[in-house]
Structures are given as C-alpha cells and as structure tokens.
Backbone as CSV, one residue per row, in Angstrom:
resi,resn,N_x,N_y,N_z,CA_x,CA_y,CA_z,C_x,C_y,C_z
1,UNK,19.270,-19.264,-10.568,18.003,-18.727,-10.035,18.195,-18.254,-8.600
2,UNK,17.649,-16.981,-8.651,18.124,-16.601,-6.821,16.764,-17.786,-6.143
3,UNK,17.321,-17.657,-5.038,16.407,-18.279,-3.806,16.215,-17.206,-2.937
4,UNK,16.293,-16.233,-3.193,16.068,-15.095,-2.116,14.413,-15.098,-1.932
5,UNK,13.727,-14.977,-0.974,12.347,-14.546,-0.844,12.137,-13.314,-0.550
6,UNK,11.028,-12.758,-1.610,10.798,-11.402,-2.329,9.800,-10.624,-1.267
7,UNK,10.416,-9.364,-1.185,9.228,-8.412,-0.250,9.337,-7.580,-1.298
8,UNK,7.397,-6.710,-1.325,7.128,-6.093,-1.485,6.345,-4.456,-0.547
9,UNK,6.908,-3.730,-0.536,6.116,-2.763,0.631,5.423,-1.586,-0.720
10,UNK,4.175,-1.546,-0.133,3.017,-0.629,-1.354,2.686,0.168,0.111
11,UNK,3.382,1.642,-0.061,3.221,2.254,1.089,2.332,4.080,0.377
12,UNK,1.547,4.111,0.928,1.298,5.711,0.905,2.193,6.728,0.710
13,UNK,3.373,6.662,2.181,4.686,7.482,2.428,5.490,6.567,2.956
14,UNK,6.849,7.165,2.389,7.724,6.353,3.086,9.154,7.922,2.931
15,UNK,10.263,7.972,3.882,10.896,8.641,3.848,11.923,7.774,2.419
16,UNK,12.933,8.940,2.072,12.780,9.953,2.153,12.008,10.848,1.961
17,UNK,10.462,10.485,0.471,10.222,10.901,-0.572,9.000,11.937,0.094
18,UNK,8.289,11.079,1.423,7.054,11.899,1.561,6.583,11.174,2.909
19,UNK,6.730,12.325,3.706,6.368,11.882,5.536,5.552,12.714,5.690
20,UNK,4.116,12.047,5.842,2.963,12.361,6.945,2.764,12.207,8.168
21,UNK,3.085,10.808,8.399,2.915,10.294,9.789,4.481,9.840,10.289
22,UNK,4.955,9.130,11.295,6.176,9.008,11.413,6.024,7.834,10.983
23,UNK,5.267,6.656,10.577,5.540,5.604,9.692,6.243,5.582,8.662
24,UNK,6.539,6.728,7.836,7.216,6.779,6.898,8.461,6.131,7.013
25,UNK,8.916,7.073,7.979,10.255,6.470,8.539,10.655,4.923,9.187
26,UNK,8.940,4.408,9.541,9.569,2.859,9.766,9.572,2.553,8.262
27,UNK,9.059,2.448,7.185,8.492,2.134,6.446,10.403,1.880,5.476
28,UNK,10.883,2.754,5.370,12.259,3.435,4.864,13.635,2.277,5.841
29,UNK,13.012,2.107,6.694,13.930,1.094,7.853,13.791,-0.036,7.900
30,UNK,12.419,-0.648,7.239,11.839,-1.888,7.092,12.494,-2.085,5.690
31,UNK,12.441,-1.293,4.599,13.003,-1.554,3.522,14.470,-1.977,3.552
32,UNK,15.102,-1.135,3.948,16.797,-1.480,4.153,17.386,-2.423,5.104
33,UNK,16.451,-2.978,5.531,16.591,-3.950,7.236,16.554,-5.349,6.333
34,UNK,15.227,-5.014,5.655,14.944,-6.714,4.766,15.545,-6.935,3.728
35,UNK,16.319,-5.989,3.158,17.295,-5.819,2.559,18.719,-6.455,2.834
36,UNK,19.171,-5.325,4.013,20.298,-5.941,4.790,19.865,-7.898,5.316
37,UNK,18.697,-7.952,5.118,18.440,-9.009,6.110,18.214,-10.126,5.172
38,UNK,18.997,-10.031,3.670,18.784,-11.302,2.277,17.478,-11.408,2.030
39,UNK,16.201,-10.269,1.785,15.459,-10.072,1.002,15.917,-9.404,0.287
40,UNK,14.953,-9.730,-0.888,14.973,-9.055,-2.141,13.840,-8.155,-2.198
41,UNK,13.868,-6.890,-2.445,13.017,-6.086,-2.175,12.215,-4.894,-2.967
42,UNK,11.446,-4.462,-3.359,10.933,-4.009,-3.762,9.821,-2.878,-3.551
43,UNK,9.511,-1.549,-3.439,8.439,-0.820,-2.868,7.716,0.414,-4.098
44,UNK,6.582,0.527,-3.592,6.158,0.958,-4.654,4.654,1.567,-3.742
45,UNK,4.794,3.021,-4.088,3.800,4.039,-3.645,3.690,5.285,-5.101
46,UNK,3.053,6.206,-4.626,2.334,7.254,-5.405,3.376,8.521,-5.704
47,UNK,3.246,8.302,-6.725,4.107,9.592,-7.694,3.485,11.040,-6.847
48,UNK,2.794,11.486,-6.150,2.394,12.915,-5.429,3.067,14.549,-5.859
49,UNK,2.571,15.081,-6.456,3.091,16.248,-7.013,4.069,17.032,-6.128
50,UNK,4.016,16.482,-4.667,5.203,17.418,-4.029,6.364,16.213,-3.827
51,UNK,6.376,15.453,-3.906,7.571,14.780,-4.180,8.795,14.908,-5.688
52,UNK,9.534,15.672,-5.562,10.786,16.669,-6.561,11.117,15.870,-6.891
53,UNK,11.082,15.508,-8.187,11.480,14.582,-9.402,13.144,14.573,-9.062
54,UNK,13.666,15.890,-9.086,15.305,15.908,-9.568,15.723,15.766,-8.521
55,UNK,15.430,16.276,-7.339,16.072,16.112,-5.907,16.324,14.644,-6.048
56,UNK,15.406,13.907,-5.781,15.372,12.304,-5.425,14.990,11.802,-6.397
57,UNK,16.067,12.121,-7.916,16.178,11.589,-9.086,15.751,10.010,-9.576
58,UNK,14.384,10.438,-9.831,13.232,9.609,-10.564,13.195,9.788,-11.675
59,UNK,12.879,8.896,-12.764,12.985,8.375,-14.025,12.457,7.898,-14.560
60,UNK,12.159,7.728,-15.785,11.096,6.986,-16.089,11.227,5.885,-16.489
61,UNK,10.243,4.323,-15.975,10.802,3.039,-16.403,9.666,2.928,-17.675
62,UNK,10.519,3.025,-19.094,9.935,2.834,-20.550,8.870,1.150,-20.563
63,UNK,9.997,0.606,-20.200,8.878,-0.672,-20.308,7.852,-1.198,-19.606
64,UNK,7.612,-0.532,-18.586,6.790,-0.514,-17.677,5.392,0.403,-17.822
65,UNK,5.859,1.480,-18.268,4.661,2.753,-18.802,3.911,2.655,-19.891
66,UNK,2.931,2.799,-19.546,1.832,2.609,-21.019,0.819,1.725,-20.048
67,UNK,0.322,1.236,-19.187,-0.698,0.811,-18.746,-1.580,1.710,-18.683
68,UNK,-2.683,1.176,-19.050,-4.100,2.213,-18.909,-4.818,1.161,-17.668
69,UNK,-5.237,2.137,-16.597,-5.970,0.820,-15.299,-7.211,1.178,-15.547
70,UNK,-8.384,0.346,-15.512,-9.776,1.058,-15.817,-10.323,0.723,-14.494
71,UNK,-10.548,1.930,-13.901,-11.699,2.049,-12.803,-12.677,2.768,-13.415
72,UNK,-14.103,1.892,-12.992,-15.381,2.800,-13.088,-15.896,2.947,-14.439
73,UNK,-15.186,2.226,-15.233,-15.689,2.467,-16.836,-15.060,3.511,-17.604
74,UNK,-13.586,3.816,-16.852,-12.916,4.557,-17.460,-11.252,4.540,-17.522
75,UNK,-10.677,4.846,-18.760,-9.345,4.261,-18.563,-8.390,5.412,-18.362
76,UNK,-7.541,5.006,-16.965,-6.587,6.067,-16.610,-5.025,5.534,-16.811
77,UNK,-4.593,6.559,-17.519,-2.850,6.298,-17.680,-2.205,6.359,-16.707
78,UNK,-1.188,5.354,-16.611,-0.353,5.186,-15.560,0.745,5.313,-15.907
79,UNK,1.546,5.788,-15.536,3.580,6.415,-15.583,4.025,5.630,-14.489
80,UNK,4.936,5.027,-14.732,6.104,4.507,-13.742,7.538,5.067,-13.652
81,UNK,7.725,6.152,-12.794,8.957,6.382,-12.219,9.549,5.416,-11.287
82,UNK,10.427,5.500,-11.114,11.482,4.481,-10.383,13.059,5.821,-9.890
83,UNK,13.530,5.155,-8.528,14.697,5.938,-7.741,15.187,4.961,-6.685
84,UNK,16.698,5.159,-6.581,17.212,4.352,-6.007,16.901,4.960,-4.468
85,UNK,16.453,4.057,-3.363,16.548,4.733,-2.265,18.107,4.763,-1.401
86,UNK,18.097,5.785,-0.935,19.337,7.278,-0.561,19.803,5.895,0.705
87,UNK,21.467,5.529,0.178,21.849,4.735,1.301,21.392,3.223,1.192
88,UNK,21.238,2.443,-0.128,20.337,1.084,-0.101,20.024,0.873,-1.477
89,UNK,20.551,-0.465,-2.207,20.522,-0.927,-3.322,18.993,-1.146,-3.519
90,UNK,18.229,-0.832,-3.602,16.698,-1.397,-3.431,15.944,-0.549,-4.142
91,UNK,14.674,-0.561,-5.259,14.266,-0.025,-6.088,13.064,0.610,-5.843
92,UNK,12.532,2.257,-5.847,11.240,2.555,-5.465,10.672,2.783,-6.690
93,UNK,9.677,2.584,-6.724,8.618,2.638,-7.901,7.781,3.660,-7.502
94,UNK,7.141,4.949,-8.811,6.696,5.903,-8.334,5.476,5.793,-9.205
95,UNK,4.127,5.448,-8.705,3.201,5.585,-9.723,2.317,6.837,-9.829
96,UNK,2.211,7.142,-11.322,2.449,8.754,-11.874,0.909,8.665,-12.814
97,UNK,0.088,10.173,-12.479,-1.213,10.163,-13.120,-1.379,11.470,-13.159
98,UNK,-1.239,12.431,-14.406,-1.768,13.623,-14.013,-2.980,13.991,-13.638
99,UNK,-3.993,13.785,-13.532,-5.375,13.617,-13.204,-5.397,13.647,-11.718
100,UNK,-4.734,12.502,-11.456,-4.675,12.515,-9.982,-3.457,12.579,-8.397
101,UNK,-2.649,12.758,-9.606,-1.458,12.503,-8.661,-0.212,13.947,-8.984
102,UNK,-0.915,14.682,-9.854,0.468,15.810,-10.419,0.127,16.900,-9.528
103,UNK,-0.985,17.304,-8.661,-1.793,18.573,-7.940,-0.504,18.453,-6.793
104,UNK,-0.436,19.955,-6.375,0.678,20.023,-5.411,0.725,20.379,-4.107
105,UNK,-1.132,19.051,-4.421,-1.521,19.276,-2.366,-2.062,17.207,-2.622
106,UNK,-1.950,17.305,-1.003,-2.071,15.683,-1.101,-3.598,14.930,-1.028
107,UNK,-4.229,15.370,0.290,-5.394,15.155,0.366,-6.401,15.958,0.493
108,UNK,-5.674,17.328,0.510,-6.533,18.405,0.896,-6.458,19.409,0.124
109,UNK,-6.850,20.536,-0.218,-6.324,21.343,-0.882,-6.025,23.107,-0.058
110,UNK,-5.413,23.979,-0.563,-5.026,24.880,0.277,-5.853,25.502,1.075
111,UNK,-7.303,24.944,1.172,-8.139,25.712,2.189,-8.850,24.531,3.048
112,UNK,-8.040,23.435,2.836,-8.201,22.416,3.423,-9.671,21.472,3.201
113,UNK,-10.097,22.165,2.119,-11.008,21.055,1.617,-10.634,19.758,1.153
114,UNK,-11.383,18.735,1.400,-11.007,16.753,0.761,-11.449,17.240,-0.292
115,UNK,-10.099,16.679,-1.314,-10.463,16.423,-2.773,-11.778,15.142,-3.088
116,UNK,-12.642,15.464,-3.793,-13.114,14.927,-4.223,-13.565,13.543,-4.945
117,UNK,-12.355,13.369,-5.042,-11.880,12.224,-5.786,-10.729,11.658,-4.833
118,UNK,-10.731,11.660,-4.116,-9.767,10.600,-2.763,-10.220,9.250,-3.404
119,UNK,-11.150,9.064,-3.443,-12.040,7.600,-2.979,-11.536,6.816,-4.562
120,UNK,-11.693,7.616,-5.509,-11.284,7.199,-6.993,-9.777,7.198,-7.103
121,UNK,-8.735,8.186,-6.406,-7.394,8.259,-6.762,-6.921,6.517,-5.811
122,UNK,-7.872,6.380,-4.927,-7.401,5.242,-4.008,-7.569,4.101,-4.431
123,UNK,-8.097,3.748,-5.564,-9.266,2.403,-5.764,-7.799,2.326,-6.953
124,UNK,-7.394,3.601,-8.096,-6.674,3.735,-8.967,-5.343,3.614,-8.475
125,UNK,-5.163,3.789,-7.245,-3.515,3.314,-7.024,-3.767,2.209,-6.465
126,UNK,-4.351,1.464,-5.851,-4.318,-0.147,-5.447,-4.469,-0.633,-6.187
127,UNK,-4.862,-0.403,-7.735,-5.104,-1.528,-9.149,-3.926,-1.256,-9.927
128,UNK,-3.607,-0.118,-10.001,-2.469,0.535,-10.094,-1.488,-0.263,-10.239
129,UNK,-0.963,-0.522,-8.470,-0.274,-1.241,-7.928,0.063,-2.807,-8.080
130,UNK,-0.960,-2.705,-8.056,-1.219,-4.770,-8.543,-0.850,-4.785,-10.057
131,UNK,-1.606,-4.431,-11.021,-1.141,-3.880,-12.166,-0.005,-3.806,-12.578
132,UNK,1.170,-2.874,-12.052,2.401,-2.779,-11.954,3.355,-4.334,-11.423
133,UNK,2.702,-5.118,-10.590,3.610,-5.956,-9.782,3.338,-7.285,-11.264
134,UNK,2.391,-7.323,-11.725,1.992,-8.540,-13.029,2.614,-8.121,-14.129
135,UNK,2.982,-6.547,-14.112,4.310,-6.331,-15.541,5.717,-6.260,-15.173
136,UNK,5.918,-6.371,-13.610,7.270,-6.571,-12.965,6.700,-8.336,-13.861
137,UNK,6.442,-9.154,-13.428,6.705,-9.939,-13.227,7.434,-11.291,-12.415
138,UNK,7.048,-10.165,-11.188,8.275,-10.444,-10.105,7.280,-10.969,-8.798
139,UNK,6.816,-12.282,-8.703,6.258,-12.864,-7.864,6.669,-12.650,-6.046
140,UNK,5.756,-11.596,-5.240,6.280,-11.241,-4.305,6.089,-12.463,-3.101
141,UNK,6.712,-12.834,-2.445,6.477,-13.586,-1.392,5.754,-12.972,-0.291
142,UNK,6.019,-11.736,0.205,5.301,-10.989,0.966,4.945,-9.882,0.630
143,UNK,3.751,-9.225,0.800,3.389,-7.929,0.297,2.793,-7.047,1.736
144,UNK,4.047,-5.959,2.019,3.576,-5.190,3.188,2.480,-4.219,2.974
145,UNK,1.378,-3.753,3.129,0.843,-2.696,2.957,1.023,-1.532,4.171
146,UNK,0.767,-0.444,3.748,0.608,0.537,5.198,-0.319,1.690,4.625
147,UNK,-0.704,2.550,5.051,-0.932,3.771,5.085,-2.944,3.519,4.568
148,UNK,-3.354,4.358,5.217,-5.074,3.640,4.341,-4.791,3.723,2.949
149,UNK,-4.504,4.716,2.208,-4.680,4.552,0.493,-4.260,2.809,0.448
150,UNK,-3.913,1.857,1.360,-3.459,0.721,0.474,-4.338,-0.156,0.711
151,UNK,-5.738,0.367,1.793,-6.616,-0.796,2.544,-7.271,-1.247,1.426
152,UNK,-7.727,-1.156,0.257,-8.103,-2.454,-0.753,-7.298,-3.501,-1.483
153,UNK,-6.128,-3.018,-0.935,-5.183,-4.047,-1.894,-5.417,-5.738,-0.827
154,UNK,-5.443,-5.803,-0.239,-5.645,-6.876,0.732,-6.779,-7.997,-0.426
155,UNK,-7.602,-6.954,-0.088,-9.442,-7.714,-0.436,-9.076,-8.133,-1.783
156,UNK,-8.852,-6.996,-2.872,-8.067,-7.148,-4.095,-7.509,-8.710,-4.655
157,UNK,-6.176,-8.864,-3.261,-5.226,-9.965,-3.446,-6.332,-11.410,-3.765
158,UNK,-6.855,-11.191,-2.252,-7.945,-12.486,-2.266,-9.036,-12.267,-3.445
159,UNK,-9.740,-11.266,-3.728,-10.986,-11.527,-5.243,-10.432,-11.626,-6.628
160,UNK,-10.175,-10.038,-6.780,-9.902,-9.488,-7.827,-8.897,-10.439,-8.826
161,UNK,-7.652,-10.600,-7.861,-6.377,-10.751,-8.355,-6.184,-12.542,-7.705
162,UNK,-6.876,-13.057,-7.087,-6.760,-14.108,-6.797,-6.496,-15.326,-7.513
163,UNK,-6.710,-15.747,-9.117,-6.407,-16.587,-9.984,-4.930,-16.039,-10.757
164,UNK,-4.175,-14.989,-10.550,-3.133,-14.425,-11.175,-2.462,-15.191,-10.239
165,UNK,-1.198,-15.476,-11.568,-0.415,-16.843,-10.736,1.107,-15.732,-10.012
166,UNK,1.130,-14.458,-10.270,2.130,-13.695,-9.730,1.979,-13.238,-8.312
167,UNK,0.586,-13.438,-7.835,0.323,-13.607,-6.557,0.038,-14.774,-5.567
168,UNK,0.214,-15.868,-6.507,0.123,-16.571,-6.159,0.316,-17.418,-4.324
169,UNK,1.278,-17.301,-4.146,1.995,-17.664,-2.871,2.331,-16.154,-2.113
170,UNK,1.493,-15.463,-2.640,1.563,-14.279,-1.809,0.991,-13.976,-0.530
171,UNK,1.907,-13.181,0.344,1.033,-13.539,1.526,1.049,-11.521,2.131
172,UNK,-0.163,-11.768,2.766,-0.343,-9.897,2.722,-0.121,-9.644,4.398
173,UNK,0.752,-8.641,4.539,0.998,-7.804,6.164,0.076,-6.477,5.801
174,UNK,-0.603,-6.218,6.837,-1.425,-4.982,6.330,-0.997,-4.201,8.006
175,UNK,-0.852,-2.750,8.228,-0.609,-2.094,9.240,-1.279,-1.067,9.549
176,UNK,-2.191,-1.050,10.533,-3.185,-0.218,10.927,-2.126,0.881,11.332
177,UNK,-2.703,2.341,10.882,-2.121,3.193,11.672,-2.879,3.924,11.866
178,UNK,-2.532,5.350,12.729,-3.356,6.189,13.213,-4.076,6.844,12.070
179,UNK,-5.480,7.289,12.525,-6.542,8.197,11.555,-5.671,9.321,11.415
180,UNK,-6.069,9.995,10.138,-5.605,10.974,9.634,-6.386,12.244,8.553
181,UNK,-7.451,11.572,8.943,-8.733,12.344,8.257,-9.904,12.030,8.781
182,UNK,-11.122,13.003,8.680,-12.080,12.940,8.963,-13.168,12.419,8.103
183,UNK,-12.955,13.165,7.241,-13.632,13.134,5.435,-14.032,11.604,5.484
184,UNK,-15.322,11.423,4.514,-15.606,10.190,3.727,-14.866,10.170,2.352
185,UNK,-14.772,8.643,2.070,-14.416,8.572,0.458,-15.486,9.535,-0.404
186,UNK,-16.603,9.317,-0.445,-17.440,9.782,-1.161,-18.804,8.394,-1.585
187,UNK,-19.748,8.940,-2.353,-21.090,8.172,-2.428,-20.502,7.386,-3.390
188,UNK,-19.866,7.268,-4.155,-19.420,6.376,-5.350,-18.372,5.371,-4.626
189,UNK,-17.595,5.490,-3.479,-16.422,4.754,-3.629,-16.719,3.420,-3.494
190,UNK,-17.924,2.616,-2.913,-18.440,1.386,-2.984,-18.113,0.867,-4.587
191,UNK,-18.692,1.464,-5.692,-19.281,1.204,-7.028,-17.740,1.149,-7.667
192,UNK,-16.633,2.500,-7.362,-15.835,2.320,-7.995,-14.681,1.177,-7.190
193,UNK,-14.744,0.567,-6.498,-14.514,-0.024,-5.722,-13.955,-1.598,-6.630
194,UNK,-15.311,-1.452,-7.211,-16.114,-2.854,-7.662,-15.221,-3.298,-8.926
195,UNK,-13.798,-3.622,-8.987,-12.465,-3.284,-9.930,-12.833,-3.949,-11.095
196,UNK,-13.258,-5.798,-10.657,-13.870,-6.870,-11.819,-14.786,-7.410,-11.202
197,UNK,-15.303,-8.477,-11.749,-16.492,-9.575,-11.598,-15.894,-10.463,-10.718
198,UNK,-14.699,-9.863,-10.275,-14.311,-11.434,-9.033,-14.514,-10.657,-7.905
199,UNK,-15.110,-8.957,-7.706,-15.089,-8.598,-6.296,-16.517,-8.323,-6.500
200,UNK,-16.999,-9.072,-5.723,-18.946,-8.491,-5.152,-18.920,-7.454,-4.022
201,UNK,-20.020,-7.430,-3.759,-20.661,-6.039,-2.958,-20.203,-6.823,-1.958
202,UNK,-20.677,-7.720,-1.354,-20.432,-8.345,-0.106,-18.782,-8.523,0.366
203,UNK,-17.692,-8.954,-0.545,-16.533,-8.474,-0.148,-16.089,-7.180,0.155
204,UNK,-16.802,-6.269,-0.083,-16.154,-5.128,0.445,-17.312,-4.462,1.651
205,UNK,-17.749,-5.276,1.956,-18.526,-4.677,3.391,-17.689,-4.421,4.303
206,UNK,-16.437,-4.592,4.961,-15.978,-4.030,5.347,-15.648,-2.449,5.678
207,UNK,-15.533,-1.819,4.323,-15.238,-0.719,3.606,-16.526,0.026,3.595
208,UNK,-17.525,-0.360,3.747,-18.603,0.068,3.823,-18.735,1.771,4.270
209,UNK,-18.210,1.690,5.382,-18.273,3.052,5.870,-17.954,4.545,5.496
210,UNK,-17.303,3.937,4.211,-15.597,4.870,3.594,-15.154,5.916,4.082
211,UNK,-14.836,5.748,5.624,-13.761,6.324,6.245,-12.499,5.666,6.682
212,UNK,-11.447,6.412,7.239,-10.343,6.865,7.382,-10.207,4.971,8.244
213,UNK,-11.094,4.764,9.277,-11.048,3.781,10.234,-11.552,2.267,9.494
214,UNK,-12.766,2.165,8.118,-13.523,1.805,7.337,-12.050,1.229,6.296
215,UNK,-11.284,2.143,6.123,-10.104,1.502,5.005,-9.222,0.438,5.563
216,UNK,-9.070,1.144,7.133,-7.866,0.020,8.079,-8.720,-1.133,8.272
217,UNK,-9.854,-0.993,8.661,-10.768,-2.357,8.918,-10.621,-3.345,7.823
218,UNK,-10.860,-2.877,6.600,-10.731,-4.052,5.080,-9.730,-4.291,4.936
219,UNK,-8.440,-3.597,5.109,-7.262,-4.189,4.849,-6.714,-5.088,6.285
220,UNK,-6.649,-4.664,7.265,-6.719,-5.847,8.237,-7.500,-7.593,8.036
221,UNK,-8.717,-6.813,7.600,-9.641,-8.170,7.242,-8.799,-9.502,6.386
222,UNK,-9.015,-8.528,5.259,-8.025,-9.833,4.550,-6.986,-9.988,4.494
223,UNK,-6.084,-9.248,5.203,-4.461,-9.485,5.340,-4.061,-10.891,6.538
224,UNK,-3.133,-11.906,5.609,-2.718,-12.390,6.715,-1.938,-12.353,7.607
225,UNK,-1.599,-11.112,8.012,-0.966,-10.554,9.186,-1.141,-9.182,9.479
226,UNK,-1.410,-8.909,10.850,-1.952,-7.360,11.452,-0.217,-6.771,12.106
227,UNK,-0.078,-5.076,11.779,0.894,-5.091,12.927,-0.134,-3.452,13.128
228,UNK,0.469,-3.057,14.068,-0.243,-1.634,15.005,0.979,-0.825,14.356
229,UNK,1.202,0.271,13.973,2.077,1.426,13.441,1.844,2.489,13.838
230,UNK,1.374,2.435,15.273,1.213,4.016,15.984,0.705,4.197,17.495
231,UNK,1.102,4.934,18.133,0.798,4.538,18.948,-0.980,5.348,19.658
232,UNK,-1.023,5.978,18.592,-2.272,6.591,18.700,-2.976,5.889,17.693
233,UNK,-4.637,4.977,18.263,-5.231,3.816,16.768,-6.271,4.305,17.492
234,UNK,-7.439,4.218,16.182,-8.811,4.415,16.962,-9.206,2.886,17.912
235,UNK,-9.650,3.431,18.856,-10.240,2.173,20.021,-11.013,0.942,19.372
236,UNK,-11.943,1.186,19.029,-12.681,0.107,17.965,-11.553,-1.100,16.869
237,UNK,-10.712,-0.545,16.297,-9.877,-1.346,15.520,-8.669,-2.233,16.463
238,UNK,-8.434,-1.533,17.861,-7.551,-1.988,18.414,-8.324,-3.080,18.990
239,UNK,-9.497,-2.581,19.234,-10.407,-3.947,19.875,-11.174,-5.272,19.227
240,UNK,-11.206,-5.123,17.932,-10.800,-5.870,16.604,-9.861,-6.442,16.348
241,UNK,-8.755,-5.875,16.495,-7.689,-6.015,15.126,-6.671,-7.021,16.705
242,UNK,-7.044,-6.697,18.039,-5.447,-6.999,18.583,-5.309,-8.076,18.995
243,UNK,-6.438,-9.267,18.676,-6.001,-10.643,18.757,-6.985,-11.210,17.373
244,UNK,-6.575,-11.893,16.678,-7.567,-12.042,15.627,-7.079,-13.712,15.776
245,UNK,-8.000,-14.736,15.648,-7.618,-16.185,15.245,-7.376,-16.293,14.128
246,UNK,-5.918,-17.040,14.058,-5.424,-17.380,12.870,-4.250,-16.008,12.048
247,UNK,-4.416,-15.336,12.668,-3.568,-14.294,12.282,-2.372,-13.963,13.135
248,UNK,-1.130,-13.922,12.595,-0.268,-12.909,13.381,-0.502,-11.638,13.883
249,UNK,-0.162,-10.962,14.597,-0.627,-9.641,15.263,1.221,-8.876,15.840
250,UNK,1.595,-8.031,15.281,2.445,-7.429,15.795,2.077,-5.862,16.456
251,UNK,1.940,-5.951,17.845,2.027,-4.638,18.088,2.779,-3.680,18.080
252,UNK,2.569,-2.512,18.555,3.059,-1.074,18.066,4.324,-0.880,19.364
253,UNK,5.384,-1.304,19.223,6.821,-1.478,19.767,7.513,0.081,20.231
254,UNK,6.638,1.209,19.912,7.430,2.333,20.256,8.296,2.902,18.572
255,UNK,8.639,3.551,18.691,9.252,4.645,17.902,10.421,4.237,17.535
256,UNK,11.443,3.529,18.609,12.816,3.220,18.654,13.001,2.106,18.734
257,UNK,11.844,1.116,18.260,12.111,-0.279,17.773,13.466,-0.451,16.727
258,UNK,13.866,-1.741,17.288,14.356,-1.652,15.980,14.335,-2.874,15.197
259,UNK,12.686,-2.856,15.096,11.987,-3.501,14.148,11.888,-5.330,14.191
260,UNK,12.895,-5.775,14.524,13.112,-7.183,14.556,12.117,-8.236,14.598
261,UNK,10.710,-7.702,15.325,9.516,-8.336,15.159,9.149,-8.311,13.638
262,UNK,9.009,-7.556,13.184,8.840,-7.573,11.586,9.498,-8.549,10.754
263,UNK,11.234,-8.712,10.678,11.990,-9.326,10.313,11.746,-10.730,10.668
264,UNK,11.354,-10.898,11.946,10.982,-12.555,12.494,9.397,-12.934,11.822
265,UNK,8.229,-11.805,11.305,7.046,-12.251,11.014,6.823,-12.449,9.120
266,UNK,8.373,-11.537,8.597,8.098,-11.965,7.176,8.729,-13.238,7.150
267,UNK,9.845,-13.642,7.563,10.903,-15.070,7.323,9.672,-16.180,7.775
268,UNK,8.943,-15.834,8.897,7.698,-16.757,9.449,6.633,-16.852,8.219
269,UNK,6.111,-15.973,7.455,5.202,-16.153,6.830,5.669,-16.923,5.476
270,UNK,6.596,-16.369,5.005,7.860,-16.762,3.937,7.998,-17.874,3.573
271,UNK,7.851,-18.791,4.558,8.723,-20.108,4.670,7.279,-21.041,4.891
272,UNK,6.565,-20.188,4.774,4.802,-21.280,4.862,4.483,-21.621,3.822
C-alpha cells in the first residue's frame, strides 16, 4: 500500500493546456513540485474546445466515461479525457461536454458577449469534478482549487459531498485570484446551484451575488486554507480573506516564487 499523501488540483487553467491568467503557470509548477516533492498527484479541469486534442495528446479514459451529472433536473454527459503532463509523470484529467464545453470560445463569445450558461457550465463542472474523483476512487488528502469556475466545490465538499467516505479526510486549499469578468452568473445560478438535499439556500449565501468576486468569496468560505494568486485581488476579499481565524492564509509571493510556502501548507494540512 503506498503511504504517499494524495493531492488533488481542480483548476480552470493550468499550462500547458490553457492560460488565462498567469496562474496557470503556478498551477503547472505546483503540480510537478508536489510531485517532485513524494506526492501523489492528480489534476483535473475542463475539456474547453480550444484546448487541441492531438497536440497535447488526450484520450479517452473508457472506464471512467459514461457518467451522466444531473444539474437542475437534467442529465448531462460527461467524457473523461486524460494526458500526461509535458515533462512529469502525473495524470491530467479533461472533463468533456458537448453542450458546454466543445464551443471554441471560453467565456465569451466572438463579440464578446457572456455565454449564457456560465453559471450552469460551472455548477456542471464542480459536480462534474467531485463525480469523477468517487469513480477514481482515489481518496484525495488535499484538494487545491483555483480559478472561480471551482468556487462551489469547497461548499460542495462540506454539504453536498460531505457523508462520501472518498472525501472523507479531505482537506480543501481554495485560491483567490484576480477578477476576470464583469458579467453575473445569471437569475438561475442560485437554484441550479442547489446540486442535492444536503445543500440549502442558506449554504450558498455566500454566492449570492453571482459574480466574478461572489465565486472567490464561497470558495474561500469553506476552504480550509486561503492562498492570494495575484497580485491584482479585489479590495473587499483581501480585506476578508487576509487573516481569517482558524485558517491558513498564504499570500501572493510574487511571480518568481518558488512556491515552497505551498509545499510547507499541504505536508501541514496532510499530516492533521
């Protein structure tokens, strides 16, 4: 039986596959660091129609595919691609939806309108996600989040998913980063929000707002550990988020970190 303790990172972007913000690139450095560093590791973000199947040869994992996730009273198919990341024994997981994830714009579309369905593609990759980690079967010790698409997985861990024994000893890093949209989720994203009967209205008050600042707030909330991932954060969350009781707090180290606070706050949480 290994004794290795398991990371998981559920990232928006991460290099190589798909850089928005320059987090990507910590995101890609954190993987191969905890790696190099005797984790066992694991990451898993969104199949996105501009991410090239053959370039960064993705595949499809058979036993894994065939989940239907039901948000909202409706059931959406889920595909699991998988690719080795470039330089690093470590496995990315690509979760795949034509509905919402095959269009070959990300959040916007070519005249820069918000898709419509942000608020639904987001609720569907954080159940998604969880979803995926209970047919791994692979009990994570730490679960990094980043990017807003991941700010319900937090709340999730604690309601939704809270009696699943694969999360059991799981412990959540959530990383505020800079805004990147203006747009609301939309009037529904409260309702579709609402995954099972273990999440009420009142757990997701946080989220309330369903903006860009509204997603980092809920996933901070219930994560037990904050780090800063930019050095541009809206004022309000920094004035929230940068001492919290009872929480770790890693701030935003510059560009040319090289990361080691991270490495010292998963082995810290790990070993609790």
């Amino acid at each position: 039986m290994s004794t290795k303790k398991r990371i998981l990172f559920i990232a928006t972007e991460m290099s190589p596959y798909l850089e928005l913000t320059e987090f990507a690139e910590v995101i890609n450095k954190l993987a191969i660091k905890s790696n190099d560093g005797g984790l066992e590791v694991r990451c898993i973000m969104p199949r996105f129609g501009v991410i090239n199947e053959r370039r960064h040869r993705l595949h499809e994992v058979v036993r894994l595919s065939g989940i239907n996730v039901s948000v909202d009273n409706d059931d959406h198919p889920l595909q699991i691609k998988v690719a080795s990341l470039p330089n690093a024994r470590l496995q990315v997981y690509f979760l795949e939806n034509e509905d919402f994830f095959k269009r070959k714009q990300i959040f916007h579309d070519d005249d820069e309108h918000w898709f419509e369905d942000n608020g639904l593609r987001t609720v569907f990759f954080c159940k998604g996600a969880l979803e995926t980690v209970k047919k791994f079967g692979w009990p994570p010790d730490i679960i990094h989040c980043s990017g807003w698409m991941t700010g319900l997985i937090p709340a999730y861990i604690k309601t939704a998913y809270k009696k699943e024994p694969v999360f059991s000893n799981s412990k959540v890093v959530f990383t505020i980063g800079q805004n990147t949209f203006k747009e609301k989720m939309g009037a529904d994203f409260m309702k579709q929000a609402l995954i099972n009967a273990n999440v009420k209205d009142k757990d997701l008050e946080p989220f309330k707002e369903a903006t860009n600042t509204a997603l980092f707030r809920g996933g901070a909330t219930y994560a037990d550990a904050i780090s800063f991932g930019a050095d541009k954060i809206d004022k309000k969350l920094v004035e929230e988020f940068a001492k919290v009781k009872g929480k770790k707090v890693v701030p935003f180290k510059g560009w040319d970190s090289d990361l080691t606070e991270y490495l010292e706050l998963y082995n810290d949480l790990a070993s609790k």
